[in-house]
Backbone as CSV, one residue per row, in Angstrom:
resi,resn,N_x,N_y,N_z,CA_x,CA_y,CA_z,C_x,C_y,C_z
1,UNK,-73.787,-127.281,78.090,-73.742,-125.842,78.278,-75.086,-125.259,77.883
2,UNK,-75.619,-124.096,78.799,-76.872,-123.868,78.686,-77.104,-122.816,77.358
3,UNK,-78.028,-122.721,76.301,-77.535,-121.647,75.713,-78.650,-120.340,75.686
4,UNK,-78.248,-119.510,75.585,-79.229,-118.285,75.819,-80.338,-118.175,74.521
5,UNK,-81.532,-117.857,74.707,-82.339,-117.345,73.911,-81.669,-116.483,72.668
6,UNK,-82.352,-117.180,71.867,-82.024,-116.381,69.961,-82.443,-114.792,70.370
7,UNK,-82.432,-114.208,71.214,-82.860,-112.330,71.623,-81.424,-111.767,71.633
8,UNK,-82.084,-110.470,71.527,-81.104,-109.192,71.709,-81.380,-109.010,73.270
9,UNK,-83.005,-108.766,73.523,-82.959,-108.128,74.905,-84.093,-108.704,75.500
10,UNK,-83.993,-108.820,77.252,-85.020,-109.397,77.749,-85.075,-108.333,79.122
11,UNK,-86.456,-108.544,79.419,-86.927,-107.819,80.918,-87.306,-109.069,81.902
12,UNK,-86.995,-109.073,82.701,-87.752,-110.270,83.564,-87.732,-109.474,84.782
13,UNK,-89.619,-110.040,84.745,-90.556,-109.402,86.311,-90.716,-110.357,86.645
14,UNK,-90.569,-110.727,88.101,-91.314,-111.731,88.568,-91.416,-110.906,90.262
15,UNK,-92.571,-111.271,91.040,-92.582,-111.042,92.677,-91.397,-111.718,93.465
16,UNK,-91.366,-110.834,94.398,-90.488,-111.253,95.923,-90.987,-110.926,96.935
17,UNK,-89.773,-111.861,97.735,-90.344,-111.520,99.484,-91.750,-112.230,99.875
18,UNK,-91.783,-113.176,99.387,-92.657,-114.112,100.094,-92.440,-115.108,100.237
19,UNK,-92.691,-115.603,101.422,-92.267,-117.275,102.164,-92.167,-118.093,101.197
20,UNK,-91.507,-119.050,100.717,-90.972,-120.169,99.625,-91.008,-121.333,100.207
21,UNK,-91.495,-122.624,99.672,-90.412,-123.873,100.183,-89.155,-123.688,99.022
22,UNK,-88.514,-123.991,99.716,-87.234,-124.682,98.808,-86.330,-125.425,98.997
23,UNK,-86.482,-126.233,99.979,-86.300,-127.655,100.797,-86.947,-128.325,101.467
24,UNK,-86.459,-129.839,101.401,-87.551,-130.823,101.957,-86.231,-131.348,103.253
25,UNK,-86.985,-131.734,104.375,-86.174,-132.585,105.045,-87.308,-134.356,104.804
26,UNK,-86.638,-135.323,104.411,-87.049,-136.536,104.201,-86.931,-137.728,104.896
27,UNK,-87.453,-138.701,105.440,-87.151,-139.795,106.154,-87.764,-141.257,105.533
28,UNK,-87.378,-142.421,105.921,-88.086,-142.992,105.042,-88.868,-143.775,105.442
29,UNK,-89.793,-143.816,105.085,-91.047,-144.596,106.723,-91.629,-146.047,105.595
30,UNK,-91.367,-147.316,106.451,-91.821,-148.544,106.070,-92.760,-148.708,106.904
31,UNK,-93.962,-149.458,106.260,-94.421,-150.077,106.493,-95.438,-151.041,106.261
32,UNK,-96.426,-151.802,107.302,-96.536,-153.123,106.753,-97.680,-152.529,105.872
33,UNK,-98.640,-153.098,105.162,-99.808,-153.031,104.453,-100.611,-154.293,104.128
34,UNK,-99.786,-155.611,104.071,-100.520,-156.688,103.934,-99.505,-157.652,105.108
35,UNK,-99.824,-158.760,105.439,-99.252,-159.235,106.541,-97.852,-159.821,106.462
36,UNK,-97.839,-160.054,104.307,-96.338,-159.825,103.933,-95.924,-159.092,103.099
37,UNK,-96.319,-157.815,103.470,-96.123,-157.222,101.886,-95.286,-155.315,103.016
38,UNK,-94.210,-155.444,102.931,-93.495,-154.024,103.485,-93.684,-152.721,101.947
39,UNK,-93.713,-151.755,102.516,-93.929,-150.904,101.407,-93.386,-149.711,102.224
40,UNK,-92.230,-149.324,101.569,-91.622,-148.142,101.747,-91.771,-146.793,101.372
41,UNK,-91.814,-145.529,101.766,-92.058,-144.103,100.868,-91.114,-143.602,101.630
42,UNK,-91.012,-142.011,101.447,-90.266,-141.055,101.642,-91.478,-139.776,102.288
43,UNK,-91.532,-139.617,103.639,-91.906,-138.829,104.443,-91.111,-137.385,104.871
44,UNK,-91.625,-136.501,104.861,-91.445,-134.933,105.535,-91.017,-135.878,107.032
45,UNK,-89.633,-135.176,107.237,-89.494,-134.899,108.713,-89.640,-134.061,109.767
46,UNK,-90.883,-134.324,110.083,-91.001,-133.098,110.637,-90.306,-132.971,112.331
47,UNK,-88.891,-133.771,112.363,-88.375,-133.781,113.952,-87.229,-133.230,113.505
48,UNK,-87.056,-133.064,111.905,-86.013,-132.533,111.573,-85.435,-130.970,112.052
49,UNK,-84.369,-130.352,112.476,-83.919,-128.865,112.468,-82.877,-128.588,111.928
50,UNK,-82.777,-127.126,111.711,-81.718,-126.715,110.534,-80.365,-126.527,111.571
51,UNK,-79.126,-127.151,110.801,-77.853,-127.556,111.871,-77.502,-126.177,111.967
52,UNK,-77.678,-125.208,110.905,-76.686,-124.188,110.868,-77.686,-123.283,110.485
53,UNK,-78.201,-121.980,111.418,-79.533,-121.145,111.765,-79.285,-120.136,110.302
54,UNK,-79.438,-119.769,109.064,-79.027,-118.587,108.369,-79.865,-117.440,107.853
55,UNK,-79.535,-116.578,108.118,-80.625,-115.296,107.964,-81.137,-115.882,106.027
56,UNK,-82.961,-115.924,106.190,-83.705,-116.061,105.216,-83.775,-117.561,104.704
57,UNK,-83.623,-117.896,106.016,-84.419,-119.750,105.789,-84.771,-119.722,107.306
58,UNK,-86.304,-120.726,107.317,-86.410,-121.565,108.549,-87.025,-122.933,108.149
59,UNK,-87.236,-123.128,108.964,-87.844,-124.538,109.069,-88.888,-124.766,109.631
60,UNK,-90.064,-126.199,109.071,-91.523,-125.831,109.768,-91.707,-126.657,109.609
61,UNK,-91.953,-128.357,110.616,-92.489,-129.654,110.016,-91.877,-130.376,108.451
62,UNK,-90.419,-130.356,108.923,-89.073,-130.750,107.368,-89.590,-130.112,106.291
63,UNK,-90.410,-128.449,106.256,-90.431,-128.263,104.957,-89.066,-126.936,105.535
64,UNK,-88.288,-126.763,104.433,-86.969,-125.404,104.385,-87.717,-124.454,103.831
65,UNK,-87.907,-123.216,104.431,-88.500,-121.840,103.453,-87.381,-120.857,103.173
66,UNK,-87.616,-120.131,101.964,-86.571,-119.085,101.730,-87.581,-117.806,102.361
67,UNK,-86.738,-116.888,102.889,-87.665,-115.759,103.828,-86.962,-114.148,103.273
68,UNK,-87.948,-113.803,103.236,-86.750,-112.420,102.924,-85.842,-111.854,103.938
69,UNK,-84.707,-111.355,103.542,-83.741,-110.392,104.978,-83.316,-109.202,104.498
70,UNK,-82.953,-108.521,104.915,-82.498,-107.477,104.895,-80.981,-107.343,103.214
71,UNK,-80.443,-108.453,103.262,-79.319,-108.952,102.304,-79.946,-109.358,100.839
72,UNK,-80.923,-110.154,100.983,-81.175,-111.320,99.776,-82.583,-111.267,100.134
73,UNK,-83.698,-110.624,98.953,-85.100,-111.198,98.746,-85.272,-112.447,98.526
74,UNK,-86.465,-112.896,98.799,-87.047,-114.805,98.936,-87.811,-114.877,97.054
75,UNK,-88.301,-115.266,97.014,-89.001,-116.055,96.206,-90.612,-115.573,96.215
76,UNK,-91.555,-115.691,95.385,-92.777,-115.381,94.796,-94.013,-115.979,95.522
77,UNK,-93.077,-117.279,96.453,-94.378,-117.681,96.994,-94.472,-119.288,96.464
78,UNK,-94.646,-119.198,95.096,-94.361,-120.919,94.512,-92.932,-120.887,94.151
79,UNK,-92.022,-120.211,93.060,-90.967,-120.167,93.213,-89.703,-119.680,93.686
80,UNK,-88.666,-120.351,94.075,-87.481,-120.061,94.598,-86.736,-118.902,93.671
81,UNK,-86.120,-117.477,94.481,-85.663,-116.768,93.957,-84.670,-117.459,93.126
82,UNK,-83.896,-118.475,93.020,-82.692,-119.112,92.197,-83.329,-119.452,91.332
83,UNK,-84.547,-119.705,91.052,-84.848,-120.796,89.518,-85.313,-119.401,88.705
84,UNK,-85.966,-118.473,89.533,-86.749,-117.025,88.598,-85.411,-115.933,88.092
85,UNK,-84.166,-115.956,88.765,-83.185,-115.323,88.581,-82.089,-116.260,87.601
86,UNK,-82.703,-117.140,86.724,-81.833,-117.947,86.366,-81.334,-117.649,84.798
87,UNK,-82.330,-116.521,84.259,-81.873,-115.843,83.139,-80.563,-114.957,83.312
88,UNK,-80.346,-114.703,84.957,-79.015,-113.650,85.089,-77.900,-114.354,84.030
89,UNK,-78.025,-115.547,83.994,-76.706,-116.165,83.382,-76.591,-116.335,81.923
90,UNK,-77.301,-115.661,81.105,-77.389,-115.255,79.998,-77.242,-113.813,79.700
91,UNK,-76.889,-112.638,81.034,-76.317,-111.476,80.784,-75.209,-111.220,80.157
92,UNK,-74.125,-112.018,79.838,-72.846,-111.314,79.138,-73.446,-111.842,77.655
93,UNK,-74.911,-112.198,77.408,-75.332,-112.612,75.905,-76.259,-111.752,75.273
94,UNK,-76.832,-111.180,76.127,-78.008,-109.923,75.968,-78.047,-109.006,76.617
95,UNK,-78.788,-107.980,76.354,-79.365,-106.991,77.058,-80.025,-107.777,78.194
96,UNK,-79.979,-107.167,79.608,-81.000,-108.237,80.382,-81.085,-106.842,81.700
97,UNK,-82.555,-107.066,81.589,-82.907,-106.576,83.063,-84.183,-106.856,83.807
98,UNK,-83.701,-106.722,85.077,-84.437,-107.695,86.071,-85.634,-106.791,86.817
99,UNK,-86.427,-106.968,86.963,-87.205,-106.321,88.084,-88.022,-107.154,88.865
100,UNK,-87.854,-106.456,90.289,-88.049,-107.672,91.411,-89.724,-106.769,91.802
101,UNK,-91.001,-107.405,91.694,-92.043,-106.820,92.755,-92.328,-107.056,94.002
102,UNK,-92.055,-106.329,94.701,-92.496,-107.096,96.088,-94.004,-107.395,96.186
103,UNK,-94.064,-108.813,97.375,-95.243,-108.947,97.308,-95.526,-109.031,98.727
């Protein structure tokens, strides 16, 4: 169980509304390197597409972006609105308020 900061009260600013990754599509590409030697990694798919189209994601060469819509602001740019909004869950423990900047 996560536990909240030893505080009474917190403010959290962080930016929104700018393009995010926050998914990878992955594939796994072998190959040779010595005449016996296979060596495997994990590659971006980029033939990958999203099954199910949803307002404030697309897709671009298997990277997933969070996008802003009209419903739900995106993310800062490096981070995903879910990891910067993740103090919400320490509101029934503190004072807590949020402010979103657009960017």
């Amino acid at each position: 169980l996560e536990s909240c900061p030893p505080i009474k009260r917190m403010v959290a600013v962080h930016g929104v509304n700018v393009k995010t990754e926050c998914m990878y599509a992955l594939k796994v590409n072998t190959v040779r390197t010595k005449p016996k030697v296979l060596t495997t990694k994990f590659v971006l798919d980029d033939a990958t597409e999203l099954v199910e189209r949803k307002p404030g994601r697309s897709m671009n060469k298997g990277m997933i972006y969070e996008l802003e819509d009209p419903d739900h602001p995106s993310g800062d740019g490096t981070v995903t609105l879910a990891s910067m909004e993740h103090c919400r869950r320490w509101a029934d423990s503190l004072s807590l308020t949020v402010e979103h900047i657009p960017g």
